[in-house]
N, C-alpha and C positions, 0 to 999 in steps of 0.2 A: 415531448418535453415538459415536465413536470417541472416543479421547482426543485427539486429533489435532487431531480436528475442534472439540472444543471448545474447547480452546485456543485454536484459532485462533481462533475466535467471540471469545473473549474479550481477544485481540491486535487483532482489527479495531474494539472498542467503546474500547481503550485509546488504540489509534494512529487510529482515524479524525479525533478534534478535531486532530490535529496534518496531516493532508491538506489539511484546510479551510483551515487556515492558509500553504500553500505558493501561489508568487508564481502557476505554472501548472501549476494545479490542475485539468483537465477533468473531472466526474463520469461524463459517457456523450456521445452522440450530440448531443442533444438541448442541452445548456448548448456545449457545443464550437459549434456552428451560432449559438446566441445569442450568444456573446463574439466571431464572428466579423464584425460588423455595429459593432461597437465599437473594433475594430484599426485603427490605419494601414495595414495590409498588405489593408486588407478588398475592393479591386479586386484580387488576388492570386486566384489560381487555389485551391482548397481542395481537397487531398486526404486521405483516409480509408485508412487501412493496417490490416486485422485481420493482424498477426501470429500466426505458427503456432508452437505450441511455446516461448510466450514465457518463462514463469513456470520451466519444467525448467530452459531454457538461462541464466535467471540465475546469476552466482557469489553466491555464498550468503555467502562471505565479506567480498564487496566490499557487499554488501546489509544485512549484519550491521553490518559500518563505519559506514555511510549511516546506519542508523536510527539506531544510539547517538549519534552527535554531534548527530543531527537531538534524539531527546531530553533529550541532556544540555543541550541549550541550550535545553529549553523542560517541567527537570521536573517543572514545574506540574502537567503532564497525567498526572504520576502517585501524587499527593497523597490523590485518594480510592481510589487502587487497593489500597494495601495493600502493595506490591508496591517491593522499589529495585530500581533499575535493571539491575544485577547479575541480578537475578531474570527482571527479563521479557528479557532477551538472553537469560539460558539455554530459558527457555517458547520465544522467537524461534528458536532454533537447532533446540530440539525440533520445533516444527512442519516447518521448512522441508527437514529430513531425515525426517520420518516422514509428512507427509500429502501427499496423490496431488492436482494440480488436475483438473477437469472441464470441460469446456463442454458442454454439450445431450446430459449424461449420456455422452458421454466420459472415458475415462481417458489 
């Protein structure tokens, strides 16, 4: 545990209730396949993309934009944090400048 990393931890417990609440919202594999039997588009061919290098090649500041509006207009989701808004963008900016993603113990 880095500091990095627990930040992050604690930006994923902050921002996850606000995920749940986005119109397409897919968790994994597994719900993506269930919501697809439910679509109009659901005789539509289904394809699956693992993108490489996703998370690096974000702009960090178009992402920073993104989340604050996303939470200024929902900030309920930060009432028992302790935290104003002000606060968790700058925790936001920390992480996404200082911590490394991984996949299958990759850097």
């Amino acid at each position: 545990g880095t500091l990095a990393e627990r930040a992050g931890k604690w930006l994923n417990s902050v921002l996850q209730p606000l995920m749940l609440r986005m119109p397409h919202y897919v968790q994994d594999s597994r719900s993506a396949r269930e919501a697809v039997p439910s679509h109009p588009l659901s005789t539509a061919t289904f394809m699956s993309l693992d993108v490489v290098d996703m998370y690096p090649s974000v702009d960090h500041d178009v992402a920073v934009r993104a989340i604050e509006a996303v939470i200024g207009e929902n900030m309920e989701i930060l009432e028992d944090s302790g935290f104003t808004l002000g606060q968790v963008m700058l925790i936001l900016k920390f992480v996404l400048t200082r911590a490394y993603f991984g996949f299958e113990k990759k850097k």
